[in-house]
C-alpha positions as CSV (number, residue, x, y, z in Angstrom):
1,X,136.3,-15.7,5.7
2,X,132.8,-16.5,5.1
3,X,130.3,-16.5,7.8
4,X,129.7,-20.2,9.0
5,X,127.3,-21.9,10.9
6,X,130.0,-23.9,12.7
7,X,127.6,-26.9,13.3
8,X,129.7,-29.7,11.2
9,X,132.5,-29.7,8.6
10,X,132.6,-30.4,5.1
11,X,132.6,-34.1,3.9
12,X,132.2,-35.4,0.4
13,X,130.2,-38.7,0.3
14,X,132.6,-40.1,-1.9
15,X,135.1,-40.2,0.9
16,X,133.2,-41.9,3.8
17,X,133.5,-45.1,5.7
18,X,131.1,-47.6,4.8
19,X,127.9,-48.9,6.4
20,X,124.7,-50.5,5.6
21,X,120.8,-50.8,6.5
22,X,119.1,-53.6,8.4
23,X,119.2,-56.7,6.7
24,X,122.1,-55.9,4.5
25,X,120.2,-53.3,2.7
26,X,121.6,-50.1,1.1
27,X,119.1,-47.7,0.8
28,X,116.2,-46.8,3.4
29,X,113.5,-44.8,2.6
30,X,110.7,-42.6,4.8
31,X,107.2,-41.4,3.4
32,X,106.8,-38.3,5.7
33,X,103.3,-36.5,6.0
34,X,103.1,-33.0,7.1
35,X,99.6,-33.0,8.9
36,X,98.6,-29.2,9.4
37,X,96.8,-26.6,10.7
38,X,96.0,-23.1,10.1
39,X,94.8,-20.2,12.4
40,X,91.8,-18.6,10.0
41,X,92.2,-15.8,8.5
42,X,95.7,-14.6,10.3
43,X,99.4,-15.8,9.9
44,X,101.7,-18.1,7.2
45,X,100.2,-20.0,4.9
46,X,100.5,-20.5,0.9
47,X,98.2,-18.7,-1.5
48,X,96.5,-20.1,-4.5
49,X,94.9,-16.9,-5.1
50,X,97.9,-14.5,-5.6
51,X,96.5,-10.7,-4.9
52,X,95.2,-12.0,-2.0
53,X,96.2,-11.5,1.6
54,X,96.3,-15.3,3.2
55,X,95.5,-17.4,4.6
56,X,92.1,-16.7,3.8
57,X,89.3,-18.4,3.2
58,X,90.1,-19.9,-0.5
59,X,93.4,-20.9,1.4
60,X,92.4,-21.9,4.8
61,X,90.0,-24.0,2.6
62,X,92.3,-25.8,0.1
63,X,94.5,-26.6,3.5
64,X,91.6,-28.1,5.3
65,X,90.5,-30.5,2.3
66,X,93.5,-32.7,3.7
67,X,92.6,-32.7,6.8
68,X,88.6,-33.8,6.3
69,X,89.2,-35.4,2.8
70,X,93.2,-36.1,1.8
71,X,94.9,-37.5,4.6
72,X,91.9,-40.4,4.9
73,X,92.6,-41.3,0.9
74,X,96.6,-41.5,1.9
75,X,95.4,-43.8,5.0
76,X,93.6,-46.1,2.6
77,X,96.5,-46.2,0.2
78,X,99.3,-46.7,2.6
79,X,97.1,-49.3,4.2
80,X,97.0,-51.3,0.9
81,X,100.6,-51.0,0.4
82,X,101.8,-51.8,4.0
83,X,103.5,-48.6,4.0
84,X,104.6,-46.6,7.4
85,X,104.8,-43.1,7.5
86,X,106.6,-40.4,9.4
87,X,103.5,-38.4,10.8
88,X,105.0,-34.5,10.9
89,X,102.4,-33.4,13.3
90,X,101.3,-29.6,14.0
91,X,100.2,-29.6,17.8
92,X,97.1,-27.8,17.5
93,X,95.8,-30.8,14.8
94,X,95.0,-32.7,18.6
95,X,92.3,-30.4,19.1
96,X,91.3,-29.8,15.7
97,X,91.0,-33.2,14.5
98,X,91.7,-35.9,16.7
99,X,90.4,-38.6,15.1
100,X,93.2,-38.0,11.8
101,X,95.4,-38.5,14.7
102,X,93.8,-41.4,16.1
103,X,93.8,-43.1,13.1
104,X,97.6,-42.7,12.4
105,X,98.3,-43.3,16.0
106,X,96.5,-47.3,15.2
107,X,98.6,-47.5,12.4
108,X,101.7,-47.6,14.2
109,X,103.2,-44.3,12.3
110,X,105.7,-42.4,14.3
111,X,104.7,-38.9,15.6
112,X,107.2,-36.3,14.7
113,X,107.3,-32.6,16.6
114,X,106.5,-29.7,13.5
115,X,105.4,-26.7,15.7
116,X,102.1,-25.4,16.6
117,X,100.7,-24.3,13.9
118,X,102.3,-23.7,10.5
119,X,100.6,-20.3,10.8
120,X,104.0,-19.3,12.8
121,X,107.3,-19.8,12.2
122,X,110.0,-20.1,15.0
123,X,112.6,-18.2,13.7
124,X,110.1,-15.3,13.9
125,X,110.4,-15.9,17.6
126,X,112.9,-15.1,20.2
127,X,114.8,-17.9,22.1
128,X,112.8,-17.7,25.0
129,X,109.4,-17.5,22.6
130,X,111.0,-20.6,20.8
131,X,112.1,-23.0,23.6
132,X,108.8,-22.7,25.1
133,X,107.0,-23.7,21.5
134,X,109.2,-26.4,21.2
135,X,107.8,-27.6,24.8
136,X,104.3,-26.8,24.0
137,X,104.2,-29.5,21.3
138,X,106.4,-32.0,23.4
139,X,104.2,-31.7,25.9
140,X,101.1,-32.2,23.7
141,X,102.4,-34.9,21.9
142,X,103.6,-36.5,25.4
143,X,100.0,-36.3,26.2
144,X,98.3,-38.1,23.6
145,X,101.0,-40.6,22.5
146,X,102.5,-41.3,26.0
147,X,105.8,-40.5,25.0
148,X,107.8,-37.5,23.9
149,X,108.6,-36.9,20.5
150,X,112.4,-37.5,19.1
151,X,112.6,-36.6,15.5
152,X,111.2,-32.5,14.5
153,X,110.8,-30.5,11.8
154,X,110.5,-26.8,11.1
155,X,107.2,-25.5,10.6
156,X,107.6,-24.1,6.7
157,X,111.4,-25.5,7.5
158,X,112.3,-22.5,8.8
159,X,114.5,-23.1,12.3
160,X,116.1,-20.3,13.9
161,X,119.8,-20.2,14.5
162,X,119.1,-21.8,17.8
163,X,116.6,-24.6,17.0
164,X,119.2,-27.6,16.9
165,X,120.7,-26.5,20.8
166,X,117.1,-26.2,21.7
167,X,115.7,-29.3,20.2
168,X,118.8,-30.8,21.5
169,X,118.0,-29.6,25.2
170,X,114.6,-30.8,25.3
171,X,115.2,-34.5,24.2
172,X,115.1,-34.8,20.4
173,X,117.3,-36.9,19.3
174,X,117.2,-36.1,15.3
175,X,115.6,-33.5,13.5
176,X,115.4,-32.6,9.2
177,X,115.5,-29.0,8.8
178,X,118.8,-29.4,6.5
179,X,118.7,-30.9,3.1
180,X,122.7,-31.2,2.5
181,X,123.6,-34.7,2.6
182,X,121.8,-38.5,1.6
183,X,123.2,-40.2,4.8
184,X,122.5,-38.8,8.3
185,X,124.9,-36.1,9.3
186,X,126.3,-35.4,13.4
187,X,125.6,-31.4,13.8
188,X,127.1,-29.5,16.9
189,X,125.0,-28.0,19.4
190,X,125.7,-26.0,22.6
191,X,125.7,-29.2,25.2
192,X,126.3,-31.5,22.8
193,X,124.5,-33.1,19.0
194,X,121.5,-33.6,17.3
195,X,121.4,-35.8,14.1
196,X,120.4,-34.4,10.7
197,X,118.3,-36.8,8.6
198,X,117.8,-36.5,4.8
199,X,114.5,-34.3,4.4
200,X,113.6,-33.8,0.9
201,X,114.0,-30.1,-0.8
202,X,113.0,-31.3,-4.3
203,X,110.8,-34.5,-3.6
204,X,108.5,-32.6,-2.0
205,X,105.0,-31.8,-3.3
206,X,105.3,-28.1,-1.8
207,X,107.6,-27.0,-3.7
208,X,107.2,-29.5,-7.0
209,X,103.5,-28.9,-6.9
210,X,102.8,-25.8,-5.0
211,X,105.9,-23.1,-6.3
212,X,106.8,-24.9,-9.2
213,X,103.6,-25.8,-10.8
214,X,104.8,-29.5,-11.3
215,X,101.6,-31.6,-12.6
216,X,100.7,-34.8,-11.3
217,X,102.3,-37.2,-13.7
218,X,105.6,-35.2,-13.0
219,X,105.7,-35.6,-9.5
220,X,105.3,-39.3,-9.5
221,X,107.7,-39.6,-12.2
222,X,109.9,-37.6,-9.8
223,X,109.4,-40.0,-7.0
224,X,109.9,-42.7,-9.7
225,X,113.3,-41.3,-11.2
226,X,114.8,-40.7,-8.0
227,X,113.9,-44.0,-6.5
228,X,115.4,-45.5,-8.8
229,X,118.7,-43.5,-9.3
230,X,119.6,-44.0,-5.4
231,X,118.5,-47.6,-5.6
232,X,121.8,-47.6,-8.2
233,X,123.8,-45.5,-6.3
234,X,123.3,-47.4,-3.1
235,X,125.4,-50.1,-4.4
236,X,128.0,-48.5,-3.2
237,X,126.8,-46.8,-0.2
238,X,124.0,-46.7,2.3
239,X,121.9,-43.7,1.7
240,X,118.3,-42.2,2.8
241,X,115.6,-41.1,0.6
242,X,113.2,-39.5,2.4
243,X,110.0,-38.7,0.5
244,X,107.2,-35.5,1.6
245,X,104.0,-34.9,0.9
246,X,101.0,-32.9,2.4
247,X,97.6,-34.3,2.7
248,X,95.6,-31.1,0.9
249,X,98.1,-31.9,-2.2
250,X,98.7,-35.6,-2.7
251,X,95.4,-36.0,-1.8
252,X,93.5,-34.4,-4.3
253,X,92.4,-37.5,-6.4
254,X,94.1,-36.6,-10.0
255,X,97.5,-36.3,-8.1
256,X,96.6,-39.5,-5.5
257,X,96.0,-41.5,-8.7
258,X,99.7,-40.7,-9.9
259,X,101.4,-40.8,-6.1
260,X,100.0,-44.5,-5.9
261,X,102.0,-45.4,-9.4
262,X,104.9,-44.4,-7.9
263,X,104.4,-46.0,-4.7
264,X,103.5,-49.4,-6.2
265,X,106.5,-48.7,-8.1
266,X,108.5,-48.8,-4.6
267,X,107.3,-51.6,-3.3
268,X,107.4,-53.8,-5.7
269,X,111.5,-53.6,-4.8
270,X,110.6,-54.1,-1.0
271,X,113.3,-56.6,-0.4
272,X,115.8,-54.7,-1.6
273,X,115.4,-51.3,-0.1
274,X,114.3,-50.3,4.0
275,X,111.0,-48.9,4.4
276,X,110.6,-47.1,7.7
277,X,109.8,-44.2,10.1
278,X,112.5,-41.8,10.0
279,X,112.8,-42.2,13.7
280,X,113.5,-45.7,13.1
281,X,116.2,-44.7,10.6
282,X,117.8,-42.6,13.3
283,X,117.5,-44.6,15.9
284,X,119.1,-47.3,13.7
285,X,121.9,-45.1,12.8
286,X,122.3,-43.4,16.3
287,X,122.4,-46.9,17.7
288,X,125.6,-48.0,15.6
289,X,127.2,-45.0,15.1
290,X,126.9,-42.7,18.0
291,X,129.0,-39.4,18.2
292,X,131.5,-40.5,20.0
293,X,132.5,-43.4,17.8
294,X,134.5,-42.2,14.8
295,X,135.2,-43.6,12.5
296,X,132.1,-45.1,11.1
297,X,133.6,-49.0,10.1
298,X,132.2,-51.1,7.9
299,X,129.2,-53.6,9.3
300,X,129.6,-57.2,8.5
């Protein structure tokens, strides 16, 4: 036998009861921004100038240009559009930018946990290292939303073997560090379960743009494409389509120019389709199909 991470079984989505979206919609979609930032000159980080150690400063700069430049251009769009977004927040943005915080934090857009700093990784640490990072963003976000956060992700989406019993044990409620499925999936923890929602692998400008060397035009045909293909599929059942993007990438104007075709391209089916906050997607979910309730029946 094959090790296994014992956390849930197979299921094909071919085979699963049926249920659907608020207002008799099939298909709900998230626009999640990572909001980052780096330690200068030390730890993770991606390079655009191979040969180099990073981050450094080439690096640490092309990060920051979302944080003083990108991130205010995707404020201006989504503001145009009427569009929420799933804010994936590093703690340590708080102190270095508060006002891209503030700004999100008027908007309405949900607050996600996402580490530190994605200049760590907690599957680098050990459990102890990692349950007290987990509560050092908690706490910080507690502190300048008022409330704890209930949806995380991974910095660099990179959990630990341990990360859904420890988010689990401190209060979230859903996390997205495993793109299996395209409907949220119940995963096993040590005291109990923690929701997995649909986080993109492939519609997500890191690795598109970043590793792949997609161009602009591709990536919003990608967003396009995709949108359009679960829009079909949802006919038949509910599905998520989350969508992820990173403030020094989409917000570099060629690629902004492209991102905002394909998110006009969205909305213009807004009455078909759920636009929301992946915490409102769980919550929705969670609310109407809690662990304990099997099988999932059809909704009326």
């Amino acid at each position: 036998m094959l090790a296994s991470h014992d956390r849930f079984t197979y299921s094909p989505i071919t085979e699963r009861p049926d249920f659907i979206w608020p207002g008799g919609r099939r298909l709900a979609i998230h626009l999640s921004l990572n909001l980052e930032h780096f330690a200068y000159n030390e730890g993770l980080g991606l390079s655009y100038s191979p040969g180099i150690p990073h981050p450094n400063t080439y690096n640490w700069a092309w990060r920051e240009y979302g944080n003083r430049v990108g991130v205010w251009r995707l404020i201006e769009l989504c503001d145009a559009l009427e569009l929420p977004m799933s804010v994936l927040l590093n703690s340590e943005v708080y102190e270095h930018c508060p006002r891209v915080v503030d700004a999100l934090r008027k908007r309405g857009d949900e607050i996600l946990g996402h580490g530190r700093t994605n200049s760590e990784h907690q599957n680098n640490f050990d459990e102890a290292g990692e349950k007290k990072l987990i509560e050092d963003v908690s706490s910080a976000i507690l502190k300048h939303e008022g409330k704890r956060p209930k949806g995380w992700l991974s910095p660099g989406v990179n959990p630990s073997n341990v990360t859904p019993d420890l988010l689990q044990q401190a209060g979230y409620t859903y996390f997205m560090d495993w793109p299996m499925d395209d409907q949220p999936v119940w995963m096993k923890t040590r005291k109990g379960h923690i929701l997995s929602l649909p986080y993109p692998h492939e519609v997500n400008d890191i690795p598109m743009i970043a590793l792949h060397h997609g161009t602009a035009p591709a990536f919003a045909d990608m967003v396009i494409d995709n949108f359009d293909e679960m829009l079909e599929q949802s006919k038949g059942q509910s599905l998520v389509y989350g969508i992820a993007i990173h403030a020094f990438l989409i917000g570099q104007p060629f690629r902004l120019r492209h991102f905002r075709r394909a998110l006009e391209h969205i909305v213009k089916h807004r009455d078909a389709v759920w636009i929301a906050t992946s915490g409102e997607i769980a919550q929705h979910f969670i609310a109407r199909h809690p662990i304990h309730k099997a099988p999932i029946r059809p909704e009326s």
